[in-house]
FIKOLZA-1660 file (N, C-alpha, C; in steps of 0.1 Angstrom, whole numbers, plus 5000, padded with zeros to 4 digits):
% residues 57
   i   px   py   pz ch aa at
   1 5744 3084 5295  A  X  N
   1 5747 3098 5299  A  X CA
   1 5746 3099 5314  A  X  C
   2 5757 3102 5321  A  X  N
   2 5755 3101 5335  A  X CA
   2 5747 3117 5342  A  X  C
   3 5744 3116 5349  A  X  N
   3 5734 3122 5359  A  X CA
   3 5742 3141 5355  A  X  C
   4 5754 3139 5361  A  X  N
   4 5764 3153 5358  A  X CA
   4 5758 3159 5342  A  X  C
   5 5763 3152 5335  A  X  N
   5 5764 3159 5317  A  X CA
   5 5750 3161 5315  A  X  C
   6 5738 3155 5322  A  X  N
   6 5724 3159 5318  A  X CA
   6 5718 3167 5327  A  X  C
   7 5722 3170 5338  A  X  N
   7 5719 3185 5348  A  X CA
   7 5726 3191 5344  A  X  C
   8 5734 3192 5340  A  X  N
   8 5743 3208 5332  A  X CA
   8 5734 3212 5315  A  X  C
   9 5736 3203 5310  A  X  N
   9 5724 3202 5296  A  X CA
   9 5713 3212 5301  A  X  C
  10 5706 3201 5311  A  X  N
  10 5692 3211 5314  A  X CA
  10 5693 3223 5322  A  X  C
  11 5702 3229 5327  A  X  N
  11 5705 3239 5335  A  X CA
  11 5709 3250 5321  A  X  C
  12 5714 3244 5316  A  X  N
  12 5723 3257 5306  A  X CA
  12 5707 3261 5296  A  X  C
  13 5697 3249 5294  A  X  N
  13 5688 3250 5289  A  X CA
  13 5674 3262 5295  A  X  C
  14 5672 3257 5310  A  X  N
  14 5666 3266 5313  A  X CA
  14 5669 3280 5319  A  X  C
  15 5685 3278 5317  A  X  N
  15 5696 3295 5320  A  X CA
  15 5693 3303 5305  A  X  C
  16 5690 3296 5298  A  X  N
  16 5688 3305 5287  A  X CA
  16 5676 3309 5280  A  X  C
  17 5667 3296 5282  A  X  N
  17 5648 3303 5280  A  X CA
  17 5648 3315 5293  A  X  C
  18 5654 3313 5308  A  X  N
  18 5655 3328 5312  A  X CA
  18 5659 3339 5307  A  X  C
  19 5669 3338 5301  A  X  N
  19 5676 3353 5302  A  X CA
  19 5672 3361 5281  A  X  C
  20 5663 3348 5277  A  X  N
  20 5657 3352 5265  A  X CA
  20 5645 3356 5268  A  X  C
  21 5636 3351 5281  A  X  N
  21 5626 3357 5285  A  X CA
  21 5631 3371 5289  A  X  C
  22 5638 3373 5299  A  X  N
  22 5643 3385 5304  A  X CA
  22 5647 3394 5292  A  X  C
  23 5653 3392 5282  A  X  N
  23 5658 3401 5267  A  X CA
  23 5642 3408 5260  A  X  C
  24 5636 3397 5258  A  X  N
  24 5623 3397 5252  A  X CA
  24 5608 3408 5261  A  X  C
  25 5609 3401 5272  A  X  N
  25 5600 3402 5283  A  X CA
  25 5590 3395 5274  A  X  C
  26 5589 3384 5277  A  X  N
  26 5578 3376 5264  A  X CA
  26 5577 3362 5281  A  X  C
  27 5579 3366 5288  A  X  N
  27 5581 3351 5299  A  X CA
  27 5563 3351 5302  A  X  C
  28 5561 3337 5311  A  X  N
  28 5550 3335 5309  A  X CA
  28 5545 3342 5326  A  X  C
  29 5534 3341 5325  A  X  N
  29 5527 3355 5330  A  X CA
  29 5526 3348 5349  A  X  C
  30 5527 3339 5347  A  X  N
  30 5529 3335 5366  A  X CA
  30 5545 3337 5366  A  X  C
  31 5556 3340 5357  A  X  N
  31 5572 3343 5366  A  X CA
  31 5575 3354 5360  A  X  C
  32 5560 3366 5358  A  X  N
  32 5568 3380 5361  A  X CA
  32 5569 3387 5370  A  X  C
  33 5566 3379 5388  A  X  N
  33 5568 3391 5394  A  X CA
  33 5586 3379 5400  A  X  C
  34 5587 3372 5391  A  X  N
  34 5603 3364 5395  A  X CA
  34 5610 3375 5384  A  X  C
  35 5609 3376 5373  A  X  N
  35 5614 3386 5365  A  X CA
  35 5615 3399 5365  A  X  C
  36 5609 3404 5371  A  X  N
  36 5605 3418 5370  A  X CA
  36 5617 3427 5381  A  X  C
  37 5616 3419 5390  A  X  N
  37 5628 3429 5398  A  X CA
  37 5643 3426 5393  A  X  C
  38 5644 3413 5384  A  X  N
  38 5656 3413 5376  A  X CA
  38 5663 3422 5364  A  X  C
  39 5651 3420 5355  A  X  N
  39 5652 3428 5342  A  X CA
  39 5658 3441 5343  A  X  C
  40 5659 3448 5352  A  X  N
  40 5664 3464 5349  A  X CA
  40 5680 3462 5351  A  X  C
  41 5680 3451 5355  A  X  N
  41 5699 3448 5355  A  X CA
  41 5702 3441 5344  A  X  C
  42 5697 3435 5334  A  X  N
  42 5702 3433 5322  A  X CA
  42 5697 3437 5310  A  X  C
  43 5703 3433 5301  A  X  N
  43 5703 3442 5288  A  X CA
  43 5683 3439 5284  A  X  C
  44 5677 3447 5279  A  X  N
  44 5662 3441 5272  A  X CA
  44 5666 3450 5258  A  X  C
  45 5654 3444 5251  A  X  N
  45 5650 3449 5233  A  X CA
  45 5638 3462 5236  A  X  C
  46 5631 3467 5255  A  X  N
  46 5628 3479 5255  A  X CA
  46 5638 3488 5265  A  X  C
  47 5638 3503 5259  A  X  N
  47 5648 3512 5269  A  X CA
  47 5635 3514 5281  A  X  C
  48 5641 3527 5287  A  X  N
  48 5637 3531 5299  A  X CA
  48 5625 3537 5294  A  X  C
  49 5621 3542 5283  A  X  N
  49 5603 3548 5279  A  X CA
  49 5601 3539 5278  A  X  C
  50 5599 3530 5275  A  X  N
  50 5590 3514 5267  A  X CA
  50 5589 3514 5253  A  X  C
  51 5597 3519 5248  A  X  N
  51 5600 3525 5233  A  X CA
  51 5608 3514 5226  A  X  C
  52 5606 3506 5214  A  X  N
  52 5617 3496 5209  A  X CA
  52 5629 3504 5208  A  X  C
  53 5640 3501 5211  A  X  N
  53 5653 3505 5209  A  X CA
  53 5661 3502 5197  A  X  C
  54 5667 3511 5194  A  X  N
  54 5671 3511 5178  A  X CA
  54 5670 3518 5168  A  X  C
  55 5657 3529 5169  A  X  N
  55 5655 3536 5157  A  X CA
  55 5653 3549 5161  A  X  C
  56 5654 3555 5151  A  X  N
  56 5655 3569 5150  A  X CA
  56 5643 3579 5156  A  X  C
  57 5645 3585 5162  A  X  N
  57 5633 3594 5169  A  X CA
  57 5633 3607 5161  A  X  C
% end
């Protein structure tokens, strides 16, 4: 496996434990002040109250 196809492997690997952290907010607790000013730009599973999103009020 040359050097190229296995940095892209691990790149696409750790681009996505991000942006599942970032969906979730479940990341581990030393890279949430790296997350935190991210998250309000992408989609999460809480709205703007901190309320799960989805169900009926």
């Amino acid at each position: 496996m040359s050097k190229l196809s296995l940095s892209l492997i691990i790149f696409l690997l750790i681009t996505m434990a991000g942006f599942q952290w970032i969906f979730e907010r479940n990341e581990p607790r030393f890279l949430t002040p790296t997350i935190t000013p991210v998250a309000p730009h992408l989609p999460s599973t809480i709205n703007d109250t901190g309320r799960q999103s989805g169900g009926s009020s």
